[in-house]
ROSE-615346 format. One line per field, with one value per atom (N, C-alpha, C, O, CB): residue number from 1; residue in three letters; atom name; x, y, z. Coordinates in pm, 1 decimal, m for minus. Glycine has a CB too. Example, Ala and Ser with C-alpha at 12.3 -4.5 7.8 and 13.67 -1.06 7.14 Angstrom:
BEGIN
n <- [1,1,1,1,1,2,2,2,2,2]
res <- [ala,ala,ala,ala,ala,ser,ser,ser,ser,ser]
atom <- [N,CA,C,O,CB,N,CA,C,O,CB]
c1 <- [1319.0,1230.0,1320.0,1423.6,1130.8,1285.0,1367.0,1290.0,1340.9,1408.4]
c2 <- [m569.0,m450.0,m330.0,m331.9,m447.3,m225.0,m106.0,3.0,113.8,m59.8]
c3 <- [780.0,780.0,780.0,846.5,904.6,708.0,714.0,787.0,803.9,572.5]
# end
This chain:
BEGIN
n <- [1,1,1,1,1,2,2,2,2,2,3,3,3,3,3,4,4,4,4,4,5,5,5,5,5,6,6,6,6,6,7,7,7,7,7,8,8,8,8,8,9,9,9,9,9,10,10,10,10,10,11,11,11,11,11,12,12,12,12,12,13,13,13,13,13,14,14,14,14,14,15,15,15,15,15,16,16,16,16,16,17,17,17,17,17,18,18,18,18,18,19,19,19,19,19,20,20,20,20,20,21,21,21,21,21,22,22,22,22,22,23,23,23,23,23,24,24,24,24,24,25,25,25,25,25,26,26,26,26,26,27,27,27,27,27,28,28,28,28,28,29,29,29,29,29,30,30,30,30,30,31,31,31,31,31,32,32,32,32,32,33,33,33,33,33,34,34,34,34,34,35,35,35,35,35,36,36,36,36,36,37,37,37,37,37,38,38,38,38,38,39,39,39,39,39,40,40,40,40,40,41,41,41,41,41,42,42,42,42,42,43,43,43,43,43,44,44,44,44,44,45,45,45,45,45,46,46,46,46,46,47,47,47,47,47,48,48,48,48,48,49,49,49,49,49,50,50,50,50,50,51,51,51,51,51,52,52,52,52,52,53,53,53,53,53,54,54,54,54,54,55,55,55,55,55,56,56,56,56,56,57,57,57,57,57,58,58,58,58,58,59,59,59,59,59,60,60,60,60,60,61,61,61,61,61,62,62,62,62,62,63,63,63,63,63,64,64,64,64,64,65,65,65,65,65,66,66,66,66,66,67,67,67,67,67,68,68,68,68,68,69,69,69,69,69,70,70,70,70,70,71,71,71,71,71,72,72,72,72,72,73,73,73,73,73,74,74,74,74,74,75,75,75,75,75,76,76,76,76,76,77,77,77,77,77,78,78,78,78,78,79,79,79,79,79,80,80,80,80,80,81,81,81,81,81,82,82,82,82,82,83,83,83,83,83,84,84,84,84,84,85,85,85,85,85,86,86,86,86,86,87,87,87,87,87,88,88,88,88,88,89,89,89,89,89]
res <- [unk,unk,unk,unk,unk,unk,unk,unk,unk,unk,unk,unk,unk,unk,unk,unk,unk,unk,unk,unk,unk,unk,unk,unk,unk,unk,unk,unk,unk,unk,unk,unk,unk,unk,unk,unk,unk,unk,unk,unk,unk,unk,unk,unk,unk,unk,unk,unk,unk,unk,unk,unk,unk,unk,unk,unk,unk,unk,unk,unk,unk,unk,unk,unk,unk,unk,unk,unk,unk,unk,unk,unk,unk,unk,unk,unk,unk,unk,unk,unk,unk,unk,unk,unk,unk,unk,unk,unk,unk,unk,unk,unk,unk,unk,unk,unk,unk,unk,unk,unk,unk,unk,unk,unk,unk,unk,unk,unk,unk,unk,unk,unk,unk,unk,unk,unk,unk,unk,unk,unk,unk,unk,unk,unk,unk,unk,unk,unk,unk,unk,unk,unk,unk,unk,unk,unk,unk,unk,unk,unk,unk,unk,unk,unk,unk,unk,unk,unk,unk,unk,unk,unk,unk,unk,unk,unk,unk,unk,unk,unk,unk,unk,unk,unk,unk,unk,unk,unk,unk,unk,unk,unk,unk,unk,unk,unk,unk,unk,unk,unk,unk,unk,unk,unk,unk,unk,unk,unk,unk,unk,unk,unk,unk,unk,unk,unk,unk,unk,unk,unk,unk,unk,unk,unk,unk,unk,unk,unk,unk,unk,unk,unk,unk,unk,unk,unk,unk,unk,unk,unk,unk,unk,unk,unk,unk,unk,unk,unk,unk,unk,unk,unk,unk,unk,unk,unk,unk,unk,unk,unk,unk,unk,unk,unk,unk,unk,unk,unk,unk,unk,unk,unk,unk,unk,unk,unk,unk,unk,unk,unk,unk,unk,unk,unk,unk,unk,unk,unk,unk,unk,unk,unk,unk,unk,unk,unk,unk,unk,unk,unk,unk,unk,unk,unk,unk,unk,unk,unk,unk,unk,unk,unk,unk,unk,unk,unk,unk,unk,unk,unk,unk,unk,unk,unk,unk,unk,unk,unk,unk,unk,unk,unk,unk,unk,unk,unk,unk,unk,unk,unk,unk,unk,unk,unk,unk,unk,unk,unk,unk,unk,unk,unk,unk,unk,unk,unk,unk,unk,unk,unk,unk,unk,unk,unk,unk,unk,unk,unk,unk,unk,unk,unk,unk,unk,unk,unk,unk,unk,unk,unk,unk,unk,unk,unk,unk,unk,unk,unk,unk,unk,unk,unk,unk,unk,unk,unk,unk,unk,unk,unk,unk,unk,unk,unk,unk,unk,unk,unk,unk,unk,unk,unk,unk,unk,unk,unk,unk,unk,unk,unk,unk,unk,unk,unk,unk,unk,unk,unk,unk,unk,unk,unk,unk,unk,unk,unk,unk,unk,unk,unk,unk,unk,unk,unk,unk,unk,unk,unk,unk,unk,unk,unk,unk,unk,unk,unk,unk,unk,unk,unk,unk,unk,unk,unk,unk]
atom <- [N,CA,C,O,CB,N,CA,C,O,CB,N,CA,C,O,CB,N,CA,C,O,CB,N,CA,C,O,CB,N,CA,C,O,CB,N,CA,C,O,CB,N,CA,C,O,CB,N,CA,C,O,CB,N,CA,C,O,CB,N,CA,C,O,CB,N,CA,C,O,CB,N,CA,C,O,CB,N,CA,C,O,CB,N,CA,C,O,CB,N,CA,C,O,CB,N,CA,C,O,CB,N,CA,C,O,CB,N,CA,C,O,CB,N,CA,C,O,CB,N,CA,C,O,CB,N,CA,C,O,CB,N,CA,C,O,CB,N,CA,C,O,CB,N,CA,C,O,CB,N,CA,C,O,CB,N,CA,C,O,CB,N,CA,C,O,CB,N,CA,C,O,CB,N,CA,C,O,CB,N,CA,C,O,CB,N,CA,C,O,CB,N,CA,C,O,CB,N,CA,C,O,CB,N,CA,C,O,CB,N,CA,C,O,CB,N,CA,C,O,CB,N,CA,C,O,CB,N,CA,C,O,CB,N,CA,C,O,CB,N,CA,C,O,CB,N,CA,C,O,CB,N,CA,C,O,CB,N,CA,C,O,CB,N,CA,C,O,CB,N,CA,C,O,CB,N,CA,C,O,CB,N,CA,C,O,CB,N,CA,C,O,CB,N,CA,C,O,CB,N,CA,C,O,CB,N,CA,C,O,CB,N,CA,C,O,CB,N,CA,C,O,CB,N,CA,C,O,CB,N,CA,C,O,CB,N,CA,C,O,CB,N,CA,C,O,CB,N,CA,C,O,CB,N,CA,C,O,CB,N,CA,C,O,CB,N,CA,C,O,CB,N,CA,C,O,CB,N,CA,C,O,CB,N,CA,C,O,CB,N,CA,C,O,CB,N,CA,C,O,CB,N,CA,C,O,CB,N,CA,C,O,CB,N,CA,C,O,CB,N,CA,C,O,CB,N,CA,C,O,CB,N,CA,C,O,CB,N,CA,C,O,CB,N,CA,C,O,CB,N,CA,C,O,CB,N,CA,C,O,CB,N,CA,C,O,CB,N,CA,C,O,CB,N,CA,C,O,CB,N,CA,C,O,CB,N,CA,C,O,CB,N,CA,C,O,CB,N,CA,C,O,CB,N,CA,C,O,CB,N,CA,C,O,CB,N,CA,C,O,CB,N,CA,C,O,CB,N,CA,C,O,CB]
c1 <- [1461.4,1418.9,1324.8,1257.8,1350.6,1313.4,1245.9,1133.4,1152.7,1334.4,1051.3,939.0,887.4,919.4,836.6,828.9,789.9,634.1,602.2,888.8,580.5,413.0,406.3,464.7,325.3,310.7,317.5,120.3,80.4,384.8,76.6,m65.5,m136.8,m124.9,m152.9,m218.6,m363.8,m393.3,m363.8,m575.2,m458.9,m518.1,m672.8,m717.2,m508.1,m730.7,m889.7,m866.5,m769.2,m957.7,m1038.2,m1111.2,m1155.6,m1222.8,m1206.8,m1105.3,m1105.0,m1151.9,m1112.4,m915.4,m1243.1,m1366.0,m1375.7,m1410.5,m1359.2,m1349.8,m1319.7,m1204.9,m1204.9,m1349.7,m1074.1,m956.6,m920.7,m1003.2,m902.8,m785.3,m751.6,m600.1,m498.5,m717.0,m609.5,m497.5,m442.4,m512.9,m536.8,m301.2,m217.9,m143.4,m131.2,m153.0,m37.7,127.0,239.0,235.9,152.8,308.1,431.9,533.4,493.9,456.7,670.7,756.1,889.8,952.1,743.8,959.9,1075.6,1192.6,1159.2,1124.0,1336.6,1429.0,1460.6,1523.0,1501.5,1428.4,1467.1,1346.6,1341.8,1547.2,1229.9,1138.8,1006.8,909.9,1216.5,1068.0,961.1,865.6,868.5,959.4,727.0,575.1,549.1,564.9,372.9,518.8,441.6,300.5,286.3,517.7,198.6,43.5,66.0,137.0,m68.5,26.1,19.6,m119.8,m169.1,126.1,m166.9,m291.5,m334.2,m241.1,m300.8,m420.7,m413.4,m561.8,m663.4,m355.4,m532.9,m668.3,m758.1,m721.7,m632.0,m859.7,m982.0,m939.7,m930.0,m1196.9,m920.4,m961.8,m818.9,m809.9,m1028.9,m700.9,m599.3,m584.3,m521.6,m565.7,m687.7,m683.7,m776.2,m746.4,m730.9,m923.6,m996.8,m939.3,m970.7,m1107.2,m846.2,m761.2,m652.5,m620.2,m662.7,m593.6,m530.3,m589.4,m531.2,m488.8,m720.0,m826.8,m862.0,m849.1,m949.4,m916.9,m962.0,m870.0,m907.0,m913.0,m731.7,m712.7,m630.8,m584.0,m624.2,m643.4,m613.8,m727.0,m699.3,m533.4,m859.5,m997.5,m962.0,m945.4,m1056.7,m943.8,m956.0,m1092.7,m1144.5,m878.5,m1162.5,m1302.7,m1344.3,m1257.5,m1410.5,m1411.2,m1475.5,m1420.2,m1309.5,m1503.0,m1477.8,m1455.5,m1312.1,m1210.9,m1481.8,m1299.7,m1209.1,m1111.3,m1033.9,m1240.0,m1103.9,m961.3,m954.7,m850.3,m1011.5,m1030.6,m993.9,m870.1,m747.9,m1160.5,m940.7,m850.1,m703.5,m608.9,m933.8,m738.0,m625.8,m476.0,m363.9,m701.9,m574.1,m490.8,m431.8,m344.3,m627.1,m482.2,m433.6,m312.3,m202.7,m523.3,m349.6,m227.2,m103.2,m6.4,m299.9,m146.6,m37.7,150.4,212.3,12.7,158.1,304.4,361.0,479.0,346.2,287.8,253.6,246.2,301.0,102.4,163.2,90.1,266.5,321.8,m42.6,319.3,432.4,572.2,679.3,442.9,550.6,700.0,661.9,744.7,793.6,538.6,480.4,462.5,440.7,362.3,468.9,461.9,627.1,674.3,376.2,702.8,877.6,915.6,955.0,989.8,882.7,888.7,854.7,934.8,795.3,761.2,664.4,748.8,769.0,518.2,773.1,889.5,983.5,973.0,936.5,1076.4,1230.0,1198.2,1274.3,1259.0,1071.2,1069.5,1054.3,1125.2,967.7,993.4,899.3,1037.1,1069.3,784.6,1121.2,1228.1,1242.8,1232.0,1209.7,1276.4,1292.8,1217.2,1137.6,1345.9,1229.7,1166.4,988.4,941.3,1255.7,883.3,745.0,686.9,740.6,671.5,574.8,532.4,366.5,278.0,562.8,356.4,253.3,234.4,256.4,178.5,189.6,203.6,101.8,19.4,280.6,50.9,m66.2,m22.0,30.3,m148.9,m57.4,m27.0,m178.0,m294.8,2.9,m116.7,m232.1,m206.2,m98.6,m245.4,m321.8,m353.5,m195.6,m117.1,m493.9,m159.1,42.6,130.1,205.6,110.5,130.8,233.7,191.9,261.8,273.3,35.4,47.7,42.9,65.9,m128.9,15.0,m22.5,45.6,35.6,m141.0,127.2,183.4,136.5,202.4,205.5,m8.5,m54.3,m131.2,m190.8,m139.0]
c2 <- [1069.3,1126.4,1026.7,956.4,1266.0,1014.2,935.1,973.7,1012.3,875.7,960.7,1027.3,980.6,863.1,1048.7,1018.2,926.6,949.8,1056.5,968.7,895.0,906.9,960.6,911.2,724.4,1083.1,1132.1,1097.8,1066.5,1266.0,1123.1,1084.7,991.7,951.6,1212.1,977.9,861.1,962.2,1079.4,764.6,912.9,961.3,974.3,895.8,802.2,1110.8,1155.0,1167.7,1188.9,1297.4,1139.6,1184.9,1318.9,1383.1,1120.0,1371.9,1527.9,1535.3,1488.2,1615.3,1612.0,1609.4,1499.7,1530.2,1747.1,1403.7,1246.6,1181.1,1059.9,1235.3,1263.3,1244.6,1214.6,1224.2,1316.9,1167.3,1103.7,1199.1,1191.0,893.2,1270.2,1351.3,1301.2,1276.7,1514.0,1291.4,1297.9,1376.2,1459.2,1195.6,1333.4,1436.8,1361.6,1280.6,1585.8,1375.3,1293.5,1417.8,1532.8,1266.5,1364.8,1392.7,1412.5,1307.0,1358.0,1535.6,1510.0,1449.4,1380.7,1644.8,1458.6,1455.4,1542.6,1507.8,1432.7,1705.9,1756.4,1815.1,1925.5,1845.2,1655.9,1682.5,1803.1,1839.9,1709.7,1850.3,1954.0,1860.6,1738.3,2058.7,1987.1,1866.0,1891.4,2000.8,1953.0,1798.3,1757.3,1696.2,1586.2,1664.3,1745.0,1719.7,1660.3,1721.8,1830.2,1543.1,1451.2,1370.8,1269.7,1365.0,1485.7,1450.3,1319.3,1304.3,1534.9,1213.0,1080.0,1088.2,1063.1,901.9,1136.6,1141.0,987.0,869.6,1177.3,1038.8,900.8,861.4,742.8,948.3,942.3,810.5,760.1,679.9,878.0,778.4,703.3,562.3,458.9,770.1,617.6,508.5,399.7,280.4,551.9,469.7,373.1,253.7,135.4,457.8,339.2,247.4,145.1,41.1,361.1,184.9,95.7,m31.5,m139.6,152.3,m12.1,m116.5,m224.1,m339.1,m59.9,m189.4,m207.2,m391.8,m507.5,m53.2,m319.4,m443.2,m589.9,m693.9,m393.1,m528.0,m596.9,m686.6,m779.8,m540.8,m645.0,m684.9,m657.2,m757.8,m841.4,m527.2,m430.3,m396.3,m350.9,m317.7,m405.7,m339.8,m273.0,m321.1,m446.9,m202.7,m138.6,4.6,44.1,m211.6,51.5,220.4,299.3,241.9,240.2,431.4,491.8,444.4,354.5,649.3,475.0,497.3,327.3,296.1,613.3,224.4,94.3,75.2,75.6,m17.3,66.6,55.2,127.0,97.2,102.4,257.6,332.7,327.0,370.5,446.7,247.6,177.2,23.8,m35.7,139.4,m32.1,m159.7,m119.4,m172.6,m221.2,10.8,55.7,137.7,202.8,178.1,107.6,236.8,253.1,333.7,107.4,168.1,154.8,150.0,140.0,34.2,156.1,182.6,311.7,363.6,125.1,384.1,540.7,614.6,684.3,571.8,562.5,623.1,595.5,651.5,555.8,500.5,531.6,573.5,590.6,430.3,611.8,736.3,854.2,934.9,724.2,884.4,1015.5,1034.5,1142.8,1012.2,937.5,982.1,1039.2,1149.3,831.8,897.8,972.8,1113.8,1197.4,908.2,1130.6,1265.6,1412.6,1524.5,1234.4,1360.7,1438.0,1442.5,1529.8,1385.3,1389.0,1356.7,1457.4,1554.2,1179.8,1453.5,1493.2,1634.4,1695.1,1428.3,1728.8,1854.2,1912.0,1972.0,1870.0,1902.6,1990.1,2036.7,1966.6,2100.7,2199.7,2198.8,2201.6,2292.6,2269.7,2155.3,2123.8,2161.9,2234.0,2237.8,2104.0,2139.5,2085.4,1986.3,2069.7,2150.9,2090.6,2058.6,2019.9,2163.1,2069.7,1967.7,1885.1,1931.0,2016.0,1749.9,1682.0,1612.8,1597.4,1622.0,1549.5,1507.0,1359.1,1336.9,1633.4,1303.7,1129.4,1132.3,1151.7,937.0,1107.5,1074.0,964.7,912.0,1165.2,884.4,774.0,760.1,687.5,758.8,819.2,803.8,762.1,677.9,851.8,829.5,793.1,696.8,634.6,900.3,681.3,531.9,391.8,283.2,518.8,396.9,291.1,276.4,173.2,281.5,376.0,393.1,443.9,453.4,297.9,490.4,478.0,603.5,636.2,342.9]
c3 <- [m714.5,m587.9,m522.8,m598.4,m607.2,m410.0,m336.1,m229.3,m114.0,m284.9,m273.2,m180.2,m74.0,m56.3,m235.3,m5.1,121.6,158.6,211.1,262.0,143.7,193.0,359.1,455.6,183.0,354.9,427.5,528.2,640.3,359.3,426.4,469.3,371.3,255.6,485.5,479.6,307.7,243.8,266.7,350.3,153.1,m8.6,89.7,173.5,m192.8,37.8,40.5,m93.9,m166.3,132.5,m112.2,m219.8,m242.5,m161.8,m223.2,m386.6,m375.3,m555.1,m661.8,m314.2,m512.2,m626.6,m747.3,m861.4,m704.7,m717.4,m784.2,m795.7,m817.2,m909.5,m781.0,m751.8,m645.2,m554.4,m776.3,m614.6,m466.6,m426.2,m495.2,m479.2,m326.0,m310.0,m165.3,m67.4,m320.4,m173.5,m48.1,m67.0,m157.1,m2.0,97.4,69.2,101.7,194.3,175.1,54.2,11.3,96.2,115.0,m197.1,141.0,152.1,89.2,76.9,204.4,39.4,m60.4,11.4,108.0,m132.6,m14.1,55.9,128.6,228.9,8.7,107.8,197.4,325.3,379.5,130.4,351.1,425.3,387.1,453.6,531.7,216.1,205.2,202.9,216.7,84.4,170.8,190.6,2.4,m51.7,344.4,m51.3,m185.8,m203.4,m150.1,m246.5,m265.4,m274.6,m375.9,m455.4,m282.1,m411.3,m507.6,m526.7,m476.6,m480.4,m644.3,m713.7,m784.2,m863.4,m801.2,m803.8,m915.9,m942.9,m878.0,m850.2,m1073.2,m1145.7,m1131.1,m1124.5,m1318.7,m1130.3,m1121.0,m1270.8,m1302.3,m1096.8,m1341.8,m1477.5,m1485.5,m1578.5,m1672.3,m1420.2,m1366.7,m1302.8,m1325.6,m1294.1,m1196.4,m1107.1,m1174.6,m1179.7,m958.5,m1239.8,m1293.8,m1427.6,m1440.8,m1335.3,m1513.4,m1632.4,m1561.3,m1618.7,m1745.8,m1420.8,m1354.9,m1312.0,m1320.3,m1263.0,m1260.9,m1203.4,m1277.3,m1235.4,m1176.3,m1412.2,m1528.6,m1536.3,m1516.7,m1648.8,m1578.1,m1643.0,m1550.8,m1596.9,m1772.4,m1371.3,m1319.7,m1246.1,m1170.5,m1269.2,m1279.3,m1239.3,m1102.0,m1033.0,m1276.9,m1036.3,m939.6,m924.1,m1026.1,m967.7,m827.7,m826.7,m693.7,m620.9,m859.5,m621.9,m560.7,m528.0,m564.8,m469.3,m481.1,m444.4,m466.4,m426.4,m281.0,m529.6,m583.8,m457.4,m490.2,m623.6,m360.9,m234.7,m215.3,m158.0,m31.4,m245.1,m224.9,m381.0,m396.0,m218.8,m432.6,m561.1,m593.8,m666.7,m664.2,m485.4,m464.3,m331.5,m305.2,m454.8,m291.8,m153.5,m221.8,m158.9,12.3,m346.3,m412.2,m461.1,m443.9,m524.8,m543.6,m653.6,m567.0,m606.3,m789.1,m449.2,m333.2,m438.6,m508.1,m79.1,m403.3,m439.2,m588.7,m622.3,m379.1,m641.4,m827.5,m854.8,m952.1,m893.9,m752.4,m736.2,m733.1,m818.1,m536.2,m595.3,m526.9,m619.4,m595.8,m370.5,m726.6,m836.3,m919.1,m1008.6,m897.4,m944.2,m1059.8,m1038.7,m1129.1,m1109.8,m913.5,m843.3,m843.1,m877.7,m676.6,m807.4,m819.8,m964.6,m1003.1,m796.8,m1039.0,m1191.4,m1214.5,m1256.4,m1285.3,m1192.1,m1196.0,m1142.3,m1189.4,m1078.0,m1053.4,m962.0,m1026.9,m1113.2,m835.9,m1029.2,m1127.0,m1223.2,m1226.8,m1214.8,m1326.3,m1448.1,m1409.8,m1490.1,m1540.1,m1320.9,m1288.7,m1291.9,m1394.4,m1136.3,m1195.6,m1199.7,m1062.1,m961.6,m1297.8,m1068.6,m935.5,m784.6,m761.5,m941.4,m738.9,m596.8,m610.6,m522.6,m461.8,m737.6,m748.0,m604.5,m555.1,m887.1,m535.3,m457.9,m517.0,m440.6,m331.8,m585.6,m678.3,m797.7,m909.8,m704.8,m775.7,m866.8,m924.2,m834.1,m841.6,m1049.8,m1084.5,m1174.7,m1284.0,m1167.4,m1099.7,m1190.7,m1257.1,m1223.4,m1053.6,m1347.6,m1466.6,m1515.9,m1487.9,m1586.0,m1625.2,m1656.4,m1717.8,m1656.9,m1745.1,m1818.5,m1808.9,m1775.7,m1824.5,m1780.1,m1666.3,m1560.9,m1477.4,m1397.3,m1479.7,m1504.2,m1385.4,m1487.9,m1434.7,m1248.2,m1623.4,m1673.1,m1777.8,m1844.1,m1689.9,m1812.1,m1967.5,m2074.5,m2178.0,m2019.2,m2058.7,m2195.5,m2199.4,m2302.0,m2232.0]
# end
């Protein structure tokens, strides 16, 4: 499935949330945990503020959020990338 970014990422109680678009234009909230984004940062010597680091990883974020999707099933309209799904581990 292919998602489509719908808005930027705010910061939401340390997490970074947007909305994504499915194929059939529904709307999807797609959560990325801080200690996600922070293990992503880490080993690329990424540094300053959660939504900078999160605007680096944009397109990393958005095939882990597909994965994420693919896996949920039918048509979830919420999703949570975690350190997992964005880093492997």
């Amino acid at each position: 499935m292919a998602l489509a970014q719908k808005t930027d990422g705010h910061l939401s109680g340390g997490d970074i949330e947007f909305l994504m678009y499915d194929t059939n234009n529904g709307v999807v909230t797609v959560t990325v945990s801080q200690e996600a984004i922070e293990d992503y940062a880490a080993p690329r010597g990424l540094s300053g503020d959660t939504l900078s680091v999160f605007n680096s990883a944009l397109a990393d974020i958005i095939e882990a959020a597909d994965r994420v999707y693919d896996r949920a099933g039918t048509n979830p309209r919420r999703l949570l990338v975690s350190t997992r799904d964005l880093n492997g581990s």
